[in-house]
C-alpha positions in Angstrom: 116.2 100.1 121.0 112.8 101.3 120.4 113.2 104.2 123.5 116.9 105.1 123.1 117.5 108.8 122.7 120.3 108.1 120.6 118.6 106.6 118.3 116.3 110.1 117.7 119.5 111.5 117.3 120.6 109.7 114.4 117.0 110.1 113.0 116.7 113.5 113.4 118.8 114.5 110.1 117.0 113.0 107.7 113.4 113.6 109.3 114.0 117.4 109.6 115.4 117.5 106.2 113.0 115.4 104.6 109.9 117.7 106.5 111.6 120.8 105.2 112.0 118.9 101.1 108.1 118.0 101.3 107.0 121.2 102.6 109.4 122.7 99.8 107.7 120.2 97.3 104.6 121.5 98.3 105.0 124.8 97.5 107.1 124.9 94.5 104.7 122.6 93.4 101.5 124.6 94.3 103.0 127.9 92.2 104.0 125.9 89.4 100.4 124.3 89.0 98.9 128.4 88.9 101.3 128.9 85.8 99.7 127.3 82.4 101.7 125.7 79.6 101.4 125.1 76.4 101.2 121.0 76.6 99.5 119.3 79.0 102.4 116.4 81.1 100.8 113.8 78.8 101.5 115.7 75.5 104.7 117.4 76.6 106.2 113.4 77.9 105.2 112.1 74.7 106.9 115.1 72.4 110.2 114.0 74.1 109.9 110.2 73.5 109.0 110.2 70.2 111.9 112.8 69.5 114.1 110.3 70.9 112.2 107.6 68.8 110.0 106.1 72.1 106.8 106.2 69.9 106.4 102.7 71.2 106.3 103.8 75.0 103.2 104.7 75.9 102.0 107.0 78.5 99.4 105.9 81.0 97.2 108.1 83.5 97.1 106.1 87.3 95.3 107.3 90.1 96.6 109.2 93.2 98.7 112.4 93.6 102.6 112.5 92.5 102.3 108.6 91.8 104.1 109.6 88.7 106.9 107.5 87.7 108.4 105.2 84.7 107.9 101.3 85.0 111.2 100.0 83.3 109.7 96.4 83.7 106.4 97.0 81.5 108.0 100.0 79.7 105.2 102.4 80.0 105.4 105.7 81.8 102.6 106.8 84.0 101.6 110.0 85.3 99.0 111.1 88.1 95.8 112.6 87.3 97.2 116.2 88.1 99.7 116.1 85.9 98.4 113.6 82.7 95.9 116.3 81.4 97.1 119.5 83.2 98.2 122.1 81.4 100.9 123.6 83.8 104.7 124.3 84.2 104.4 121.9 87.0 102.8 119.2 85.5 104.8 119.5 82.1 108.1 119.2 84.8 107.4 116.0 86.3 106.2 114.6 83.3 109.4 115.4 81.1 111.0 114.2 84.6 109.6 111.0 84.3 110.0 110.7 80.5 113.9 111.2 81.6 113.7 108.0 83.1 112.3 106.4 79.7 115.4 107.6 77.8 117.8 106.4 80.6 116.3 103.0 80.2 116.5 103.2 76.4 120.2 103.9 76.0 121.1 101.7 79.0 122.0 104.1 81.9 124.3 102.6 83.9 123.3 103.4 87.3 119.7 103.1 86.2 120.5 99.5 85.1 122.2 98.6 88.4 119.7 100.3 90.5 117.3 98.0 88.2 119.4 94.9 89.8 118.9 96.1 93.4 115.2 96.2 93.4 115.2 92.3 94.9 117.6 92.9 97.8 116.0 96.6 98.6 112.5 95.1 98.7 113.7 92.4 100.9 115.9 94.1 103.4 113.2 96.8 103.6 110.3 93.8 104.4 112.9 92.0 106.8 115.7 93.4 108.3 114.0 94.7 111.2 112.4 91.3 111.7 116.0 89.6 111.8 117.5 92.7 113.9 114.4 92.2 116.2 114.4 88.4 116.6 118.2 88.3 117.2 118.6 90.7 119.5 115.6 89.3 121.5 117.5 85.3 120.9 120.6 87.2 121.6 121.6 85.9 118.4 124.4 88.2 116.9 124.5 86.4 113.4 120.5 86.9 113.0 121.3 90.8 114.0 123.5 90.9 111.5 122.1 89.0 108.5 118.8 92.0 109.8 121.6 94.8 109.4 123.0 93.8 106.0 119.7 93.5 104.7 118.8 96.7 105.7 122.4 97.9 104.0 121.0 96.5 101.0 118.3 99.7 101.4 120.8 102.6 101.8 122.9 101.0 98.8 119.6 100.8 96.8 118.7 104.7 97.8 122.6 105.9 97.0 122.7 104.3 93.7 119.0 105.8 93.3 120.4 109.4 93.8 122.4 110.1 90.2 119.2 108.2 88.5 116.9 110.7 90.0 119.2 114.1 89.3 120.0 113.0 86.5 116.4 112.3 84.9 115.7 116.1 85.8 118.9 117.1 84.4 117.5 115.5 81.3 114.2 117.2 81.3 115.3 120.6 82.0 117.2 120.3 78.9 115.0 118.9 76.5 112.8 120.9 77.6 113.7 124.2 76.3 115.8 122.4 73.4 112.3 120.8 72.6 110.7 124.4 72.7 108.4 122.8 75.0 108.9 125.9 77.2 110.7 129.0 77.3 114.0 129.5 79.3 112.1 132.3 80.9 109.3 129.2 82.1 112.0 127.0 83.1 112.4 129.1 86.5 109.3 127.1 88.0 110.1 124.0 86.9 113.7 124.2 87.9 112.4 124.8 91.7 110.0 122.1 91.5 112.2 119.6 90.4 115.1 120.6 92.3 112.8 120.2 95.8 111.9 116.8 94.7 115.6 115.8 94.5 116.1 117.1 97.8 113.4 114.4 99.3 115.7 111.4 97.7 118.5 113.2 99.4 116.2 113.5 102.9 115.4 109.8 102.2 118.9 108.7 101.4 120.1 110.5 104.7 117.7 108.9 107.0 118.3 105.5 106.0 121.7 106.0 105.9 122.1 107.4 109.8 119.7 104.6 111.1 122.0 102.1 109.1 124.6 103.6 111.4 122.9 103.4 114.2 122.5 99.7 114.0 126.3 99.6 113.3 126.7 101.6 116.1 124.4 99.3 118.7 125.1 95.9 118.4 128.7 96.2 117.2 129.5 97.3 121.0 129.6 100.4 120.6 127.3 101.3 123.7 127.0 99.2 126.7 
């Protein structure tokens, strides 16, 4: 398994689309940081919660770089140190992004809540599906393979449900804000390329997992000899 050409076959897809997302990421990014906004991600993030009446979420700076993200758990939203104090059309993007996610959580989203419900069995197939596809194929144990490949099923369910929850947030922020007057419709160029590269790495993601899924399928259902 670990030297099968096929298996770069099915990988290739996803790897090659998500290289081309992060480079586009990147760059979107990088000309959306040069442009300066009128609110910095922390003050734009908390305009649009308290206009939709979140004044008890609070917003939280956290170290590293794109680490930005909403915790529906502790109810906080936190945003990287680029984009908490910045005062770019970038940085307002990801934050009113994030802030998306808030206002999902808020009014009960569906496929937020049931991506909410996943977590468990994502986190666990991610930490041990290989370790049961691993162990029964070297036991020759087809049950352990796959209890390994259902697990890791559990992963590309988690990252399809994941998909609406993530356009949608930035469908959210692109409209709130302009109807915020956070920024100008003329502004909203930027930000509409940033955010629309970053859905493209979910996709990327969503893609890969979803072919090497299929090539466990594939493998030890007898489809190769």
């Amino acid at each position: 398994m670990f030297f099968d050409p096929v298996y770069f076959l099915y990988l290739a897809p996803g790897l090659l689309l998500a290289l081309w997302a992060q480079a586009k990421v990147k760059s979107t990014y990088a000309q959306a940081s040069r442009i300066p906004s009128r609110l910095t991600g922390a003050g734009a993030a908390r305009h649009i919660l308290d206009a939709a009446g979140l004044q008890d979420v609070p917003i939280e700076p956290i170290a590293g770089q794109l680490t930005d993200h909403y915790d529906p758990r502790a109810k906080v939203l936190r945003l990287s140190q680029g984009v908490y104090g910045a005062n770019s059309l970038a940085a307002v993007g990801i934050a009113a992004h994030e802030a998306g996610h808030a206002l999902q959580d808020a009014k009960h989203y569906a496929p937020l809540v049931i991506r909410n419900l996943a977590v468990p069995a994502a986190n666990f197939g991610g930490s041990f599906s290989f370790i049961l596809i691993l162990a029964g194929a070297g036991l020759a144990m087809q049950q352990l393979v796959w209890a390994g490949i259902i697990a890791f099923g559990c992963v590309a369910v988690f990252q399809i449900i994941n998909l609406p929850v993530e356009f949608d947030a930035s469908n959210r922020a692109k409209a709130l804000l302009v109807s915020h007057g956070i920024v100008s419709e003329q502004e909203m160029g930027p930000i509409n390329r940033v955010l629309n590269a970053a859905g493209w790495t979910y996709v990327a993601g969503t893609l890969q997992t979803v072919m090497i899924l299929l090539y466990y399928v594939m493998r030890f259902s007898g489809g190769r000899d």
